[in-house]
Each structure stands twice: as structure tokens, then as C-alpha cells.
C-alpha positions in Angstrom: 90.5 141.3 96.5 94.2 141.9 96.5 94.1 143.4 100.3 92.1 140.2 101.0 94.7 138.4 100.2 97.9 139.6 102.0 95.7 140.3 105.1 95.5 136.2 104.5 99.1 135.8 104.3 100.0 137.8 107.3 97.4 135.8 108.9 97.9 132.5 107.7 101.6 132.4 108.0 102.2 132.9 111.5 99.3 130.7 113.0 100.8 128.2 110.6 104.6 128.5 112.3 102.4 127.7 115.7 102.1 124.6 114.5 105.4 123.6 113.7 107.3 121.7 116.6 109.5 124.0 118.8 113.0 122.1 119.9 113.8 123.4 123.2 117.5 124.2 123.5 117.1 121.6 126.7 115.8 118.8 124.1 118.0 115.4 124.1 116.8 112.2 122.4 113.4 110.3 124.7 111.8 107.9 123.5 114.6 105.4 123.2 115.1 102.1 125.0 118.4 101.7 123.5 120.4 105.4 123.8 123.9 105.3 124.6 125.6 108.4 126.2 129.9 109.5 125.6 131.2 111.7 127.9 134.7 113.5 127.8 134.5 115.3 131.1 138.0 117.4 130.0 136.5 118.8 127.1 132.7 119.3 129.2 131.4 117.5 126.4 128.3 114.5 126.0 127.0 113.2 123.5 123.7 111.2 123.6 123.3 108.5 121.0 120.3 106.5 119.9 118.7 104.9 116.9 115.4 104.0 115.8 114.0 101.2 115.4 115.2 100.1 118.5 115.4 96.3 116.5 117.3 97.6 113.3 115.7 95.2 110.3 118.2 94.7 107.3 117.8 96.8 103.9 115.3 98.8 105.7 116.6 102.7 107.0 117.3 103.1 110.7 117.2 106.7 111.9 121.1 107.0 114.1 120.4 110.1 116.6 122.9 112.3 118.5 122.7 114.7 120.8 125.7 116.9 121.4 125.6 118.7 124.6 128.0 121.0 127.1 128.5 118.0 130.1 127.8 121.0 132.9 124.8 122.8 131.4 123.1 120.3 129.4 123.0 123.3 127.1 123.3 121.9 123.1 126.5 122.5 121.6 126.2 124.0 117.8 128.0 125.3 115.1 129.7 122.2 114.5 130.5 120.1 111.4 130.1 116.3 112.0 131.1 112.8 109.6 129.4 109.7 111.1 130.7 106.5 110.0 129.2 102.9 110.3 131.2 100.1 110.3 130.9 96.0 110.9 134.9 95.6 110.7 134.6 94.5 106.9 132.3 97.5 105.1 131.8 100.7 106.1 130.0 103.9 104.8 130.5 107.4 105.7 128.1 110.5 106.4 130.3 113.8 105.5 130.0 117.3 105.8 127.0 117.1 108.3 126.0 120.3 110.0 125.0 120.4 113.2 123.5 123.9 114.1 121.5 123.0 117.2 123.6 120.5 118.6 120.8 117.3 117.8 121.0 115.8 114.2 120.4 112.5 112.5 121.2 110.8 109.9 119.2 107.5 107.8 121.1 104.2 107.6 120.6 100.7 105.7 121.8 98.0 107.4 123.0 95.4 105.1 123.5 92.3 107.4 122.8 91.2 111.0 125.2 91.5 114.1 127.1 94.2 115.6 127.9 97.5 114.4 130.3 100.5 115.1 128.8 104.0 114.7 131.8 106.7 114.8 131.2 110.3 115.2 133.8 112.8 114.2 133.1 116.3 115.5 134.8 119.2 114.7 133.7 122.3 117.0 136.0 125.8 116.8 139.8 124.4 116.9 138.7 120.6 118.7 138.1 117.7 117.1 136.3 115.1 118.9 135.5 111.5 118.2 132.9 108.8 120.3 132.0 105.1 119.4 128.7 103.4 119.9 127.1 100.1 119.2 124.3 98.8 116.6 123.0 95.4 117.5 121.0 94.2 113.9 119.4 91.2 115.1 119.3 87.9 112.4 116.6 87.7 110.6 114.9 84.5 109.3 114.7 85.2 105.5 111.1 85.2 103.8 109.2 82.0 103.4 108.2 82.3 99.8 106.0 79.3 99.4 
């Protein structure tokens, strides 16, 4: 019985890893209606931005994607530390500390109100530092009828 069940381990665990998703080192966001795309053409760097929902609805979490890429290959640029901030010129909130080991990451935002926001990304990659601005539309929202 014990030989039964590490031949099911060694058997179980690696037709289990075939079923987790593969990310292609040529992956960037799809999908999105909305993505946004930096470029700093000096550095050879892109960066592909996107968020999901594509209509952000307040106090509910909307996924903010990047994709950090090298602007000639298209190959993902890793081994970087990001800090993503959101702002609507009178609050904003920061994500520190993010590591970004395959060049695509994401983090989970809460808008609190309707209109336009700023999503700044702070990369820093070997001795660079890197910064890129996109926009967050958060349409209004008529508020619950409760009778």
C-alpha cells in the first residue's frame, strides 16, 4: 500500500501541472476593449495597460493589468520591483513593493467614486527607474432604488 501510493503521487502530480495555464513569455494583456499602451522608445521599453471590468462599478474591485515588455522583442521584461498608484487628484492609494518576475502583473482596486482616474506605475529595473500614466474612466452610477 505504501508503493501504491507514491507511484500515485509521481503520477498524479505531473498530469496535475498539465493542467495549470502556461503564460507564454510572448503573452501581453487580450481580451480588453480598453488597454492603453506607454512606450519610451530610448529606454526600448512598453508597457501595456488594461483593467477589468472594462466599466469600473464603484466599491466593487477592478483588476488594473500591465504588461512590461522590451519595445524591439516584445520579449517580457522581469526582475523588476513595481508601486502602482491610483489617484483622482484628491485621494490616492498606493500598491508597494510589487514584484514583477515575468514582466505581466496585476493588482485589485476599489473605486470609491465615479469619473476619471490616474493609474501611475513606478518601475524600477537594474539601475533605471521608470514611470507611465494611464487613465480609469468610472462611469456614474445611479444609486439603488430601495423602495
Amino acid at each position: 500500500m505504501k508503493y501504491i501510493n507514491t507511484i500515485i503521487i509521481f503520477v498524479l502530480i505531473p498530469v496535475t501541472a498539465l493542467g495549470l495555464p502556461i503564460h507564454s513569455v510572448y503573452s501581453h494583456i487580450i481580451d480588453s476593449n480598453n488597454s492603453q499602451l506607454w512606450k519610451k522608445p530610448k529606454d526600448n521599453l512598453a508597457i501595456q495597460f488594461a483593467y477589468k471590468p472594462e466599466n469600473p462599478i464603484i466599491d466593487s474591485f477592478t483588476t488594473l493589468q500591465f504588461s512590461v515588455t522590451n519595445l524591439q522583442s516584445g520579449r517580457h521584461i522581469g526582475d523588476s520591483l513595481a508601486q502602482v498608484t491610483v489617484t483622482n487628484g484628491q485621494r490616492l492609494f498606493k500598491f508597494q513593493n510589487i514584484t514583477t518576475q515575468t514582466g505581466d502583473f496585476s493588482v485589485d482596486y476599489i473605486f470609491p467614486d465615479d469619473g476619471t482616474h490616474q493609474v501611475l506605475l513606478r518601475l524600477d529595473n537594474n539601475d533605471s527607474i521608470q514611470v507611465a500614466s494611464f487613465q480609469v474612466f468610472v462611469p456614474h452610477q445611479a444609486p439603488p432604488n430601495l423602495l
